[in-house]
mmCIF file as Biopython writes it, N, C-alpha, C and O atoms, coordinates in Angstrom:
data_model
#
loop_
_atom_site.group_PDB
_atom_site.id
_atom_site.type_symbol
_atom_site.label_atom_id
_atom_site.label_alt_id
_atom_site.label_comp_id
_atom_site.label_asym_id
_atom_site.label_entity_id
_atom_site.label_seq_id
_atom_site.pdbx_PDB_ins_code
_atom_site.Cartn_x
_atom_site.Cartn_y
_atom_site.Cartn_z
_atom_site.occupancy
_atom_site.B_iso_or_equiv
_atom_site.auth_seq_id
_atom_site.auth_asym_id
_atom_site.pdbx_PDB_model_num
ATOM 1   N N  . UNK A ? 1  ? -26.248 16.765 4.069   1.0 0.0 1  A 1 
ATOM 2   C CA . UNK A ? 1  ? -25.080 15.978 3.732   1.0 0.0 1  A 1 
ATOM 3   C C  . UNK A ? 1  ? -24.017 16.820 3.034   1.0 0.0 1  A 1 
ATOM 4   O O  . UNK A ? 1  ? -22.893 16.334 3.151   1.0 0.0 1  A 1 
ATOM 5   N N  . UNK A ? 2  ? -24.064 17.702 2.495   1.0 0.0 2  A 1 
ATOM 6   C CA . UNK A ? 2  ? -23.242 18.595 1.372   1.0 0.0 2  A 1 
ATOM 7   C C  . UNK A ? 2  ? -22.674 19.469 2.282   1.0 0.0 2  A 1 
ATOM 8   O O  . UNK A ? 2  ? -21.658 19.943 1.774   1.0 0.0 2  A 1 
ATOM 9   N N  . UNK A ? 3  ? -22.966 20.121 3.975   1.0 0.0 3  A 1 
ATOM 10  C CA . UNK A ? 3  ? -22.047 20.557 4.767   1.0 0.0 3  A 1 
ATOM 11  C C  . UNK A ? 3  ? -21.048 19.886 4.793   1.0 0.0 3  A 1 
ATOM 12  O O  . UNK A ? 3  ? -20.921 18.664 4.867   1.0 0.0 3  A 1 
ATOM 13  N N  . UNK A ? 4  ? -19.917 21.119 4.700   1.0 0.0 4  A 1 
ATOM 14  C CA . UNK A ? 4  ? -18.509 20.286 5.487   1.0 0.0 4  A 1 
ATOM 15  C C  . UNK A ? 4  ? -18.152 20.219 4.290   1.0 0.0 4  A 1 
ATOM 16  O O  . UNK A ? 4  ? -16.948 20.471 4.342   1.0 0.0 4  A 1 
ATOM 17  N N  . UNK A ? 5  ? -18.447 20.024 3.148   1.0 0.0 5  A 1 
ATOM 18  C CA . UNK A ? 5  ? -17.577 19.158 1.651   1.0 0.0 5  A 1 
ATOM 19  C C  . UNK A ? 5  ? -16.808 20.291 0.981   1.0 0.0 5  A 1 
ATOM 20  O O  . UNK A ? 5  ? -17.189 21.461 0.958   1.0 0.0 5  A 1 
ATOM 21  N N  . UNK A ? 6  ? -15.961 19.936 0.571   1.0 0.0 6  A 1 
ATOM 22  C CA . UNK A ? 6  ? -14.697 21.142 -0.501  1.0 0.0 6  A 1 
ATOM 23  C C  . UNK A ? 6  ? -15.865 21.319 -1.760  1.0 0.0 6  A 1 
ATOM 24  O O  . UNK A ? 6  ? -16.779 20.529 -1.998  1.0 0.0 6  A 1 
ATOM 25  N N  . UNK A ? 7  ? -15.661 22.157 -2.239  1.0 0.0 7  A 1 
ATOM 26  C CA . UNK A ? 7  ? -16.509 23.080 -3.210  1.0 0.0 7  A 1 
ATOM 27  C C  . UNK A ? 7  ? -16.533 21.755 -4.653  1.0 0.0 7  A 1 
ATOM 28  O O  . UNK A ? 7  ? -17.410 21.523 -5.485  1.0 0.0 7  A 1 
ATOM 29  N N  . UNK A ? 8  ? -15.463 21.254 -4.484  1.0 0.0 8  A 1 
ATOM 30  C CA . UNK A ? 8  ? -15.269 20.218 -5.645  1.0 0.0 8  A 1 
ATOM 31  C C  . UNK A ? 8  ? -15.972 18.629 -5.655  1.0 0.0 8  A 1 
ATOM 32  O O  . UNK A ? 8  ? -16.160 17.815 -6.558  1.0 0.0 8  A 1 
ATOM 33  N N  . UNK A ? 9  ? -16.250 18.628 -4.215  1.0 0.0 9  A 1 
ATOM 34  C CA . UNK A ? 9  ? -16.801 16.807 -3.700  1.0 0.0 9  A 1 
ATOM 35  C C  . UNK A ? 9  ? -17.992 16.737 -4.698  1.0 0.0 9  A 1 
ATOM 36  O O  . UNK A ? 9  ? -18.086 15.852 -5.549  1.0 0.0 9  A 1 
ATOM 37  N N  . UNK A ? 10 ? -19.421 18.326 -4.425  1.0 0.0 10 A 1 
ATOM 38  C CA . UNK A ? 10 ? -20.304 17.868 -5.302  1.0 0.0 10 A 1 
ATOM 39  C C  . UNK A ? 10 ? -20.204 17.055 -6.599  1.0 0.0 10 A 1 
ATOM 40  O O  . UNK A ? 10 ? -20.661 15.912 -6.609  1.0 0.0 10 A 1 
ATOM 41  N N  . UNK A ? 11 ? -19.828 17.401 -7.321  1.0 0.0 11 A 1 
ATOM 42  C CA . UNK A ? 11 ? -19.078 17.596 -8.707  1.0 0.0 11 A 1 
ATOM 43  C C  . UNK A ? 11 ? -18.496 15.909 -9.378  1.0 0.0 11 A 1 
ATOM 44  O O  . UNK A ? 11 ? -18.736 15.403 -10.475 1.0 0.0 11 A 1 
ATOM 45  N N  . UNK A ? 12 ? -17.552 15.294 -8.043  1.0 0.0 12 A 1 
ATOM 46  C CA . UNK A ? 12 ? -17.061 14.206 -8.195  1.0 0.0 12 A 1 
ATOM 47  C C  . UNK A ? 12 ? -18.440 13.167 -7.768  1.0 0.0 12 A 1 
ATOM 48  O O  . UNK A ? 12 ? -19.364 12.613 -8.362  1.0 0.0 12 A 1 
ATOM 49  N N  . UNK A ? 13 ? -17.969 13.286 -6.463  1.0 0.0 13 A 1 
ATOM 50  C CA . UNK A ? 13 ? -19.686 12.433 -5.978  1.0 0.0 13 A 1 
ATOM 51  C C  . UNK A ? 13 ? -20.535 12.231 -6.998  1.0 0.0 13 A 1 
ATOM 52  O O  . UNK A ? 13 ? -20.924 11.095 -7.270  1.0 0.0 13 A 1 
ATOM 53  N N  . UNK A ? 14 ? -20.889 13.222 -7.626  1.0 0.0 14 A 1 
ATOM 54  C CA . UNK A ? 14 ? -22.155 12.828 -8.949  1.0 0.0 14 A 1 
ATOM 55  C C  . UNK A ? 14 ? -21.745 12.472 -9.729  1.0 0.0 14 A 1 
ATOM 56  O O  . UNK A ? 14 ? -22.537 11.888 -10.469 1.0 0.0 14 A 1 
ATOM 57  N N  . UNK A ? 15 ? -20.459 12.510 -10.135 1.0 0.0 15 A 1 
ATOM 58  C CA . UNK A ? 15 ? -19.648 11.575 -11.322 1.0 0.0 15 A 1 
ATOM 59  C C  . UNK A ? 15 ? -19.846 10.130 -11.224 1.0 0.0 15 A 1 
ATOM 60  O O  . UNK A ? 15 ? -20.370 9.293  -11.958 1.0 0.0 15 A 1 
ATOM 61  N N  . UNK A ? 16 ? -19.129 10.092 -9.828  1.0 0.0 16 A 1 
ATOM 62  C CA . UNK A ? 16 ? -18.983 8.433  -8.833  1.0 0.0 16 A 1 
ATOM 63  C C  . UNK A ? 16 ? -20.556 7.764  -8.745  1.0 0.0 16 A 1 
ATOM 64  O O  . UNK A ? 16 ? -20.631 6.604  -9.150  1.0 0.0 16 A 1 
ATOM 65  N N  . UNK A ? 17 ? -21.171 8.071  -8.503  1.0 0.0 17 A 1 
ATOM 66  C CA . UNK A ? 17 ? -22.659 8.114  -8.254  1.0 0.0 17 A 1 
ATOM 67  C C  . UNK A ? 17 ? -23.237 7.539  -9.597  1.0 0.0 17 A 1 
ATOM 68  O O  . UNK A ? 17 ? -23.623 6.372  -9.663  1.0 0.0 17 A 1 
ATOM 69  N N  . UNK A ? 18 ? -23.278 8.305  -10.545 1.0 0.0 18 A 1 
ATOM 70  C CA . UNK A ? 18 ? -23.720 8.043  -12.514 1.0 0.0 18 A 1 
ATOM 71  C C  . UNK A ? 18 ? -22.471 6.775  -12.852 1.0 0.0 18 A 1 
ATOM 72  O O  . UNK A ? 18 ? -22.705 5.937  -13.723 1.0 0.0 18 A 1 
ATOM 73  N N  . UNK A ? 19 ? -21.496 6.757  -12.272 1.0 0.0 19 A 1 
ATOM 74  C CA . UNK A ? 19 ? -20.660 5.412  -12.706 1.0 0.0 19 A 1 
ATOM 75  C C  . UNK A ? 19 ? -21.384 4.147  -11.821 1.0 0.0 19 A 1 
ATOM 76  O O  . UNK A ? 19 ? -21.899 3.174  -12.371 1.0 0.0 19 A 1 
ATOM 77  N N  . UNK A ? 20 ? -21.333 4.314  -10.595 1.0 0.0 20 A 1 
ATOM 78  C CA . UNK A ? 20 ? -21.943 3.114  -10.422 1.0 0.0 20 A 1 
ATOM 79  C C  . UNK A ? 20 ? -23.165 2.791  -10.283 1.0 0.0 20 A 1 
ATOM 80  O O  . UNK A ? 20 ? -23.544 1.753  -9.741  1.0 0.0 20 A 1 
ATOM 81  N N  . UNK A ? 21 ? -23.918 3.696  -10.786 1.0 0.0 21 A 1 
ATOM 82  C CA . UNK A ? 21 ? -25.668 2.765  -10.822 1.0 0.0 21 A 1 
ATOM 83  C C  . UNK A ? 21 ? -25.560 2.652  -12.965 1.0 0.0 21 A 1 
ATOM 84  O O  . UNK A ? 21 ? -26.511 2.339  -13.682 1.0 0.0 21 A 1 
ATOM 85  N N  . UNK A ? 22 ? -24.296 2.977  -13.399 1.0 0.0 22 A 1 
ATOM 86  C CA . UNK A ? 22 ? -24.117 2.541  -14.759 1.0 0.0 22 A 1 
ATOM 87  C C  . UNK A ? 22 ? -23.463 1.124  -14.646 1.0 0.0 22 A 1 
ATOM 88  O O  . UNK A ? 22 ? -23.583 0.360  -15.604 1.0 0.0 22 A 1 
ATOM 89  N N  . UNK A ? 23 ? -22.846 0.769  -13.642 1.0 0.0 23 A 1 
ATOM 90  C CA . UNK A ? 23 ? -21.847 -0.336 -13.505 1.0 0.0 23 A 1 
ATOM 91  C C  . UNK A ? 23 ? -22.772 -1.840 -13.228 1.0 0.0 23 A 1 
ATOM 92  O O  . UNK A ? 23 ? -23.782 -1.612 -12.563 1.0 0.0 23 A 1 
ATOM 93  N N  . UNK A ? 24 ? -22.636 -2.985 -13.533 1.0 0.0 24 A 1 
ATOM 94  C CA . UNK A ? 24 ? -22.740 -4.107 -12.986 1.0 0.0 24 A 1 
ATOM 95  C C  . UNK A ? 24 ? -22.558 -4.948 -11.781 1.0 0.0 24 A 1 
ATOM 96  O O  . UNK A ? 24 ? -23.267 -5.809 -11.260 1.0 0.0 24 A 1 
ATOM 97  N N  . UNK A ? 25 ? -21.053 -4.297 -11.406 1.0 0.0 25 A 1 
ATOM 98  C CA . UNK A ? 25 ? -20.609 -4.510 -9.912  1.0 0.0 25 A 1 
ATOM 99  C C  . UNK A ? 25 ? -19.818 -3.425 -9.402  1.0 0.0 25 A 1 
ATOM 100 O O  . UNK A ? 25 ? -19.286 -2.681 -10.226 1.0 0.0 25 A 1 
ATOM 101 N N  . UNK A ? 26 ? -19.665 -3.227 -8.236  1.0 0.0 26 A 1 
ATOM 102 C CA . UNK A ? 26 ? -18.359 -2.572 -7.463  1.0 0.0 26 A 1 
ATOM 103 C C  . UNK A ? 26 ? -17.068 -2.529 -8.124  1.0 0.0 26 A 1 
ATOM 104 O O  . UNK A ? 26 ? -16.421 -1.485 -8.201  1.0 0.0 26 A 1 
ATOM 105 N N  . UNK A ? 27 ? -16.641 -3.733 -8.645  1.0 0.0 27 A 1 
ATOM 106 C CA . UNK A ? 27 ? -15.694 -3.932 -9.424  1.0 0.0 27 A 1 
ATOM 107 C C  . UNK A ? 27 ? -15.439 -3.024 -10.444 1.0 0.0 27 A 1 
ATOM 108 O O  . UNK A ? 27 ? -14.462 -2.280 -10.530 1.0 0.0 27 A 1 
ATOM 109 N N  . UNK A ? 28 ? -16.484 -3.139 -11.303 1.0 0.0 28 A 1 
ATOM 110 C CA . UNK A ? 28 ? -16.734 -2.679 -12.430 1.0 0.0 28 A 1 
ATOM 111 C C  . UNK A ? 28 ? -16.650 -1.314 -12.363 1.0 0.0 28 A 1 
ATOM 112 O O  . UNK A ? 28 ? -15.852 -0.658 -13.033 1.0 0.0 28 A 1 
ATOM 113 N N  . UNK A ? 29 ? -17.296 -0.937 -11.725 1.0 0.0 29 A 1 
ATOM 114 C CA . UNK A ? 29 ? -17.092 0.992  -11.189 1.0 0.0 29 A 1 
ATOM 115 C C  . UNK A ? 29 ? -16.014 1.162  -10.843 1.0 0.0 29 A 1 
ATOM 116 O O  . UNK A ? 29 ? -15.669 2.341  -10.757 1.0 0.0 29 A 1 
ATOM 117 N N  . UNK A ? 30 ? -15.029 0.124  -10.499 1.0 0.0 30 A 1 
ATOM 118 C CA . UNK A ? 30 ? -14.005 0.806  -9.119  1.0 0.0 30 A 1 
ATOM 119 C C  . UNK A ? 30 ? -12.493 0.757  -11.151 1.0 0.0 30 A 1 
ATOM 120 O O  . UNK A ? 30 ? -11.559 1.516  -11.411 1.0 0.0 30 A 1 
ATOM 121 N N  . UNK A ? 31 ? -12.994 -0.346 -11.892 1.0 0.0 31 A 1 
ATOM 122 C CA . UNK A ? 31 ? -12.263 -0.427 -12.641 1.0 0.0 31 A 1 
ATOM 123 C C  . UNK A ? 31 ? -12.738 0.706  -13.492 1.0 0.0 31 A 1 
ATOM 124 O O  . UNK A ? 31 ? -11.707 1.215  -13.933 1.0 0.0 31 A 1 
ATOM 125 N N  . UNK A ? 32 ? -13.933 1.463  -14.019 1.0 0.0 32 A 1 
ATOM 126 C CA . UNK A ? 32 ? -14.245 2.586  -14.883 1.0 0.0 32 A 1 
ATOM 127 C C  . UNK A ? 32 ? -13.566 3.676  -14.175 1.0 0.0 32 A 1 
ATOM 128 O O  . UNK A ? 32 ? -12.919 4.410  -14.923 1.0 0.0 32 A 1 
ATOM 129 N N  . UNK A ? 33 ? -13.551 3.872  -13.359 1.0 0.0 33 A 1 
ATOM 130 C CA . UNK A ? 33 ? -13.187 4.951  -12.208 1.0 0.0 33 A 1 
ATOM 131 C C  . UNK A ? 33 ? -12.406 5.281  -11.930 1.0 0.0 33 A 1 
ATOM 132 O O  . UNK A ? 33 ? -12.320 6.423  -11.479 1.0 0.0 33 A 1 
ATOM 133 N N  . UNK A ? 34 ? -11.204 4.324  -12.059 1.0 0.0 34 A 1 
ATOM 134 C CA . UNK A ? 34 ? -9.928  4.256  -11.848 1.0 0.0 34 A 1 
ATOM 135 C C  . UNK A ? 34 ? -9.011  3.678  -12.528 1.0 0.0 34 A 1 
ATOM 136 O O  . UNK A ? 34 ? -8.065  2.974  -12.174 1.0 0.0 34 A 1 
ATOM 137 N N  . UNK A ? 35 ? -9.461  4.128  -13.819 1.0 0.0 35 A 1 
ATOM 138 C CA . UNK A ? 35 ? -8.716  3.441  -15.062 1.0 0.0 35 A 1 
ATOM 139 C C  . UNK A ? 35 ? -7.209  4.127  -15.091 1.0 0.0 35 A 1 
ATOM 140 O O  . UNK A ? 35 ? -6.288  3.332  -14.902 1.0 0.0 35 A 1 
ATOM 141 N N  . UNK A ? 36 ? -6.963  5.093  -15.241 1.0 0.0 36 A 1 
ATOM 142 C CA . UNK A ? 36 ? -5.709  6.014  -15.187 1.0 0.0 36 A 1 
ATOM 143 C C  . UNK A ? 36 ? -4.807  5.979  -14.449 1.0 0.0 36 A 1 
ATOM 144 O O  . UNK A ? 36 ? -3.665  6.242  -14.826 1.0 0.0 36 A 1 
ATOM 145 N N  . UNK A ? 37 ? -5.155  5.582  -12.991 1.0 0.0 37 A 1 
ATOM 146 C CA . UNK A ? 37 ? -4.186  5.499  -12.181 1.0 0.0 37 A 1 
ATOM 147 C C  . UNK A ? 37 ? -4.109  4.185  -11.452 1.0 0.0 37 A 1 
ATOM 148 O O  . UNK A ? 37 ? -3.253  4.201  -10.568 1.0 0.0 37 A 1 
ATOM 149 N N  . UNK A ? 38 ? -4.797  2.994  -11.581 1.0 0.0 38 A 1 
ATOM 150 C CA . UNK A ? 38 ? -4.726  1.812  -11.423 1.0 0.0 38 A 1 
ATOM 151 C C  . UNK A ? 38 ? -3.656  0.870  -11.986 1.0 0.0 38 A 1 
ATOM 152 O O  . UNK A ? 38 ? -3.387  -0.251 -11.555 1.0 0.0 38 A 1 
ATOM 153 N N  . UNK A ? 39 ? -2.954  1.659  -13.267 1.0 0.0 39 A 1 
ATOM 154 C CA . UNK A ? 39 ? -2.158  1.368  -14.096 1.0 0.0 39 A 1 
ATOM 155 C C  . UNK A ? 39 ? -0.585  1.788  -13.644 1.0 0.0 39 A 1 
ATOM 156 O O  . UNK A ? 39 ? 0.450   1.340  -14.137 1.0 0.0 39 A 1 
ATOM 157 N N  . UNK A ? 40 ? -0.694  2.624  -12.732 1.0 0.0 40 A 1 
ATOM 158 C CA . UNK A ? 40 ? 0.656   3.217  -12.159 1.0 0.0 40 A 1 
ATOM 159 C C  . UNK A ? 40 ? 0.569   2.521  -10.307 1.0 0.0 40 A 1 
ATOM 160 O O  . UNK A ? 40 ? 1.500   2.871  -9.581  1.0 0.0 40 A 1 
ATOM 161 N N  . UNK A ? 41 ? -0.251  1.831  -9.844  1.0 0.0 41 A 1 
ATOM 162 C CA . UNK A ? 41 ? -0.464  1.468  -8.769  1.0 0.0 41 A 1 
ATOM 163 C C  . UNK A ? 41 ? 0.114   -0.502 -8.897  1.0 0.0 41 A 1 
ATOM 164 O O  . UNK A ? 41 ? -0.106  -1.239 -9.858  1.0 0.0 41 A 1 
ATOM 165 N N  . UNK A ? 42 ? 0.776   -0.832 -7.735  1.0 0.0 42 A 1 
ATOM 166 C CA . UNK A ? 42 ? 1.491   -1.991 -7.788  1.0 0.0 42 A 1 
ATOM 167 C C  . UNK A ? 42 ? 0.364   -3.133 -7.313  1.0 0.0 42 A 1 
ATOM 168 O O  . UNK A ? 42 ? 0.548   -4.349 -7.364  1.0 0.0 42 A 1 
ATOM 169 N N  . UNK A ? 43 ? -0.747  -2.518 -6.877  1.0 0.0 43 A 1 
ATOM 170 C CA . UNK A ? 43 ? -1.514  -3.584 -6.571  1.0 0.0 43 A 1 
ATOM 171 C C  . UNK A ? 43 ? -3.068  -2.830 -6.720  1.0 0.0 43 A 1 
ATOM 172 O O  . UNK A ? 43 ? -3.170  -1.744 -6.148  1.0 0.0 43 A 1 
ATOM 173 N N  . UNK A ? 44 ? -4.021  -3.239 -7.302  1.0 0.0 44 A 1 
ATOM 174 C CA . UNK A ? 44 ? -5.329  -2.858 -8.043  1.0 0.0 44 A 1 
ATOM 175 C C  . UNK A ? 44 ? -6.799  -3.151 -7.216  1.0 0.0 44 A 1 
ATOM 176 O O  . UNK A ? 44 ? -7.772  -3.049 -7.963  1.0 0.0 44 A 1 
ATOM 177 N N  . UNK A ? 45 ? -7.082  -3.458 -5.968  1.0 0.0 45 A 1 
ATOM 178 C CA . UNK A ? 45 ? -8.443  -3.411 -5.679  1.0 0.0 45 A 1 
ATOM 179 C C  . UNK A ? 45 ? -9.290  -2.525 -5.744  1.0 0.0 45 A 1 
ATOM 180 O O  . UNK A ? 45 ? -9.974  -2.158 -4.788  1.0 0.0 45 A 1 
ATOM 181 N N  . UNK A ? 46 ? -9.329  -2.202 -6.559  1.0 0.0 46 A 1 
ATOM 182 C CA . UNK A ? 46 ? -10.450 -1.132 -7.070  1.0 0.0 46 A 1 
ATOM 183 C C  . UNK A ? 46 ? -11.720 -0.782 -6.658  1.0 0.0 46 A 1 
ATOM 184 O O  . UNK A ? 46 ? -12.378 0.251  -6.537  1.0 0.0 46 A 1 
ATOM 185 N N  . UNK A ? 47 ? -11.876 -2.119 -6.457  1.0 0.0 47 A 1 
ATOM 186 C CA . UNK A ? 47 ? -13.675 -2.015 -5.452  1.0 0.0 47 A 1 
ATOM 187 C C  . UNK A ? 47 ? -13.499 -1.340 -4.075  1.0 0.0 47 A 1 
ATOM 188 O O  . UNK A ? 47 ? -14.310 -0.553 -3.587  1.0 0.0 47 A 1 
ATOM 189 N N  . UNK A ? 48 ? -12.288 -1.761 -3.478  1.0 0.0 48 A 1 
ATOM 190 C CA . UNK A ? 48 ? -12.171 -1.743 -1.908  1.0 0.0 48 A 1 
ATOM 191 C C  . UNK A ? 48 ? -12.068 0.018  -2.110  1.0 0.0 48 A 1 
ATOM 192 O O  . UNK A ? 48 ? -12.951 0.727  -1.628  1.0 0.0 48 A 1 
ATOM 193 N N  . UNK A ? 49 ? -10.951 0.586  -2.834  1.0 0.0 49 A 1 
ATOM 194 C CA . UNK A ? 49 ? -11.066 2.445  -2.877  1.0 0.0 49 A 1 
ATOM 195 C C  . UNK A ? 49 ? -11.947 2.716  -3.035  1.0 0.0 49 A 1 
ATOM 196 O O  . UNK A ? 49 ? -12.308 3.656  -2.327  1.0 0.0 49 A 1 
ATOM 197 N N  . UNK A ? 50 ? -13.209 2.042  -4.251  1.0 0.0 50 A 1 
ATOM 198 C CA . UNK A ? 50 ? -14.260 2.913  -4.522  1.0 0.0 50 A 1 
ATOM 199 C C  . UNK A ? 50 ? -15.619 2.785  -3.224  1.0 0.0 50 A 1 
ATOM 200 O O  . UNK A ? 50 ? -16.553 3.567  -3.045  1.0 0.0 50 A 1 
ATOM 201 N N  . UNK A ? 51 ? -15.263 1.426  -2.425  1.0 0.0 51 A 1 
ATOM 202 C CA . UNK A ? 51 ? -15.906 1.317  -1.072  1.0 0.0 51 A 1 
ATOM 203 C C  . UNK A ? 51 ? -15.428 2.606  -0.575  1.0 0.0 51 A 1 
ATOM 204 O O  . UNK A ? 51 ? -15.946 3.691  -0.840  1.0 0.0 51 A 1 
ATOM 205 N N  . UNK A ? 52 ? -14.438 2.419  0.138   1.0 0.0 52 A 1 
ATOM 206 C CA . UNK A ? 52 ? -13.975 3.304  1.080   1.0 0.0 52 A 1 
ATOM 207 C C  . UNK A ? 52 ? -14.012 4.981  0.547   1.0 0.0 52 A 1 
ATOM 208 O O  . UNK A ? 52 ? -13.961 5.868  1.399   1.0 0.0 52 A 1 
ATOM 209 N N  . UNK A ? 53 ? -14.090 5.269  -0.699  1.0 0.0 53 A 1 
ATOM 210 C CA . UNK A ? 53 ? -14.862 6.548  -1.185  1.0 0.0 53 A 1 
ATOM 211 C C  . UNK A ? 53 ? -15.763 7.025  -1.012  1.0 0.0 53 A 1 
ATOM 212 O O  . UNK A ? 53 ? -15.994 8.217  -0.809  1.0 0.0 53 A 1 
ATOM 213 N N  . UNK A ? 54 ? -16.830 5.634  -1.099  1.0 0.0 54 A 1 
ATOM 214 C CA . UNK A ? 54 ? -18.437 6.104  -0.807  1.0 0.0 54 A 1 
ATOM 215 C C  . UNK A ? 54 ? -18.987 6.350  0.759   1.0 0.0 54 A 1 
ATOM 216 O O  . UNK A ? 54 ? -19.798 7.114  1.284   1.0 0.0 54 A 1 
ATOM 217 N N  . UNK A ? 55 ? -18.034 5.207  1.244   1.0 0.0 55 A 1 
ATOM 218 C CA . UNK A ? 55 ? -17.901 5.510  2.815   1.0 0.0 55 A 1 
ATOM 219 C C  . UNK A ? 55 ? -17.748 6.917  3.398   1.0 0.0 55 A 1 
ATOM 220 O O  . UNK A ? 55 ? -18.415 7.213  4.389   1.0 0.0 55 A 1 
ATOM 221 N N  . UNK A ? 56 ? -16.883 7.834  2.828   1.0 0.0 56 A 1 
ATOM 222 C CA . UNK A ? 56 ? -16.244 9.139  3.294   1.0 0.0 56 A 1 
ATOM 223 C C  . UNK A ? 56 ? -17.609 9.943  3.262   1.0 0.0 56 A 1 
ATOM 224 O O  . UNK A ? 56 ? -17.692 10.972 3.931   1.0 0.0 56 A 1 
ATOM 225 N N  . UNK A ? 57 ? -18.965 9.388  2.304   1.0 0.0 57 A 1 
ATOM 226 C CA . UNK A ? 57 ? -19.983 10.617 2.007   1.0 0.0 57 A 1 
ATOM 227 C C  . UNK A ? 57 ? -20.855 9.707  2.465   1.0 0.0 57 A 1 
ATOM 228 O O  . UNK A ? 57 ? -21.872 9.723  1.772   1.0 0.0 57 A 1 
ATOM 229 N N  . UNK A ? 58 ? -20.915 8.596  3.689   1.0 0.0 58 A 1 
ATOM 230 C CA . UNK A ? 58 ? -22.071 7.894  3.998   1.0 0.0 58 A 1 
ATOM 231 C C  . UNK A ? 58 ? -22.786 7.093  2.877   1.0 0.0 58 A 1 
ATOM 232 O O  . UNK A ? 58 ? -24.014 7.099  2.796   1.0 0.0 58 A 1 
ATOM 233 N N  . UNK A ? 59 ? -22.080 6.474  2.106   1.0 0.0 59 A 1 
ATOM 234 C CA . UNK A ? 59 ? -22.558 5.987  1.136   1.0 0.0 59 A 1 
ATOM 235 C C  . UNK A ? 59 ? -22.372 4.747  0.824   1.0 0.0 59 A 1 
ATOM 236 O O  . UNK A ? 59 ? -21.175 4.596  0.580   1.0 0.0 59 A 1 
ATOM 237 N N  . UNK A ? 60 ? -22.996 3.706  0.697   1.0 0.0 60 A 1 
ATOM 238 C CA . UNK A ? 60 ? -23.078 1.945  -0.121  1.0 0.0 60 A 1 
ATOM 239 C C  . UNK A ? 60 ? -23.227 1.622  -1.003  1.0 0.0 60 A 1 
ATOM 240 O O  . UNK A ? 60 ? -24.085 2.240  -1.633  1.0 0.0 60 A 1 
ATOM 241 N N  . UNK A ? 61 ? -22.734 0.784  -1.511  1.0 0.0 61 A 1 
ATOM 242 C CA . UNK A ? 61 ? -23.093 0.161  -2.957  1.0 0.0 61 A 1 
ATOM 243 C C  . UNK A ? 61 ? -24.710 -0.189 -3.199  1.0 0.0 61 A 1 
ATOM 244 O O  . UNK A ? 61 ? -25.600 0.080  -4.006  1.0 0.0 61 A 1 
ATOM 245 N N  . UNK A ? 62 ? -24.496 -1.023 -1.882  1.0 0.0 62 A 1 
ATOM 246 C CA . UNK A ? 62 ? -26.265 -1.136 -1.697  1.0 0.0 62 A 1 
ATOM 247 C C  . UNK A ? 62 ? -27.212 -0.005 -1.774  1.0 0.0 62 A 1 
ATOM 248 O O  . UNK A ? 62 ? -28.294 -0.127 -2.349  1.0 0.0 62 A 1 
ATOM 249 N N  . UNK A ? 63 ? -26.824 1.118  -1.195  1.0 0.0 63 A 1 
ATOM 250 C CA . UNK A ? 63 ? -27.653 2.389  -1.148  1.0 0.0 63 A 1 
ATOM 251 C C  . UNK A ? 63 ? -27.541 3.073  -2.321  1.0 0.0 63 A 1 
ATOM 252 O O  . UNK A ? 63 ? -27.851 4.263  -2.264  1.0 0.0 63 A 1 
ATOM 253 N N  . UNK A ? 64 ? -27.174 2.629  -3.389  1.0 0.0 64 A 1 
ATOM 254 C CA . UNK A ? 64 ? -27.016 3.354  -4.696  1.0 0.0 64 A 1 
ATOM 255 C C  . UNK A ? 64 ? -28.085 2.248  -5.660  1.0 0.0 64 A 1 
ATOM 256 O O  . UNK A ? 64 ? -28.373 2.352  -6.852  1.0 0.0 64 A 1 
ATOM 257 N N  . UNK A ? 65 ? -28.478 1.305  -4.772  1.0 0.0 65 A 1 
ATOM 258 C CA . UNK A ? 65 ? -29.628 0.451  -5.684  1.0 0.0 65 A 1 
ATOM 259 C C  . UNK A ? 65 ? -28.824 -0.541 -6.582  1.0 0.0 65 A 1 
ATOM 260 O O  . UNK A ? 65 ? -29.312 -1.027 -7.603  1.0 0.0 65 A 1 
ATOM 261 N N  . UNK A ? 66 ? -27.549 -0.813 -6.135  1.0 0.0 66 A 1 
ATOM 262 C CA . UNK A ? 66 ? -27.206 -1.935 -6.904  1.0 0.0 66 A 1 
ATOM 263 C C  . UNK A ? 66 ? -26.780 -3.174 -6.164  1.0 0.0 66 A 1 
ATOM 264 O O  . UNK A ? 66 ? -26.257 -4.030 -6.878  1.0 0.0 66 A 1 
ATOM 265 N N  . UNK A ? 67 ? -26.899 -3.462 -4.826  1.0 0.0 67 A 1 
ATOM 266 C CA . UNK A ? 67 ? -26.675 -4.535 -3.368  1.0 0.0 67 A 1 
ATOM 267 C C  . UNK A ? 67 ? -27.808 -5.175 -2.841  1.0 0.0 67 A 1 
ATOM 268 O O  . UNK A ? 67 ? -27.701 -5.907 -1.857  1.0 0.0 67 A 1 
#
């Protein structure tokens, strides 16, 4: 899985990864996660980016043991 990735994905991925099996919901991760720039953004689904994040590395909410 780690072919193909910019030298930096490891690094984040395991960030993203330790936030949401710390989180309660999708929500909740997508709001820890994206606290900084959610605030400069005109509209906030937070869950749906942090979906479509995990998506990019084959990844689910469910498959992180919290779905």
């Amino acid at each position: 899985m780690l072919e193909g990735l910019d030298p930096s994905d490891p690094g984040q991925l395991a960030h993203v990864v330790a936030a949401c099996r710390g989180s309660r919901s999708l929500s909740e991760a997508g709001r820890t996660l994206f606290a900084a720039s959610r605030a400069r953004r005109s509209s906030s689904n937070d869950a749906d980016r942090l979906r479509k994040y995990l998506a990019r590395f084959g990844l689910s909410w469910a498959e992180l043991g919290q779905g």
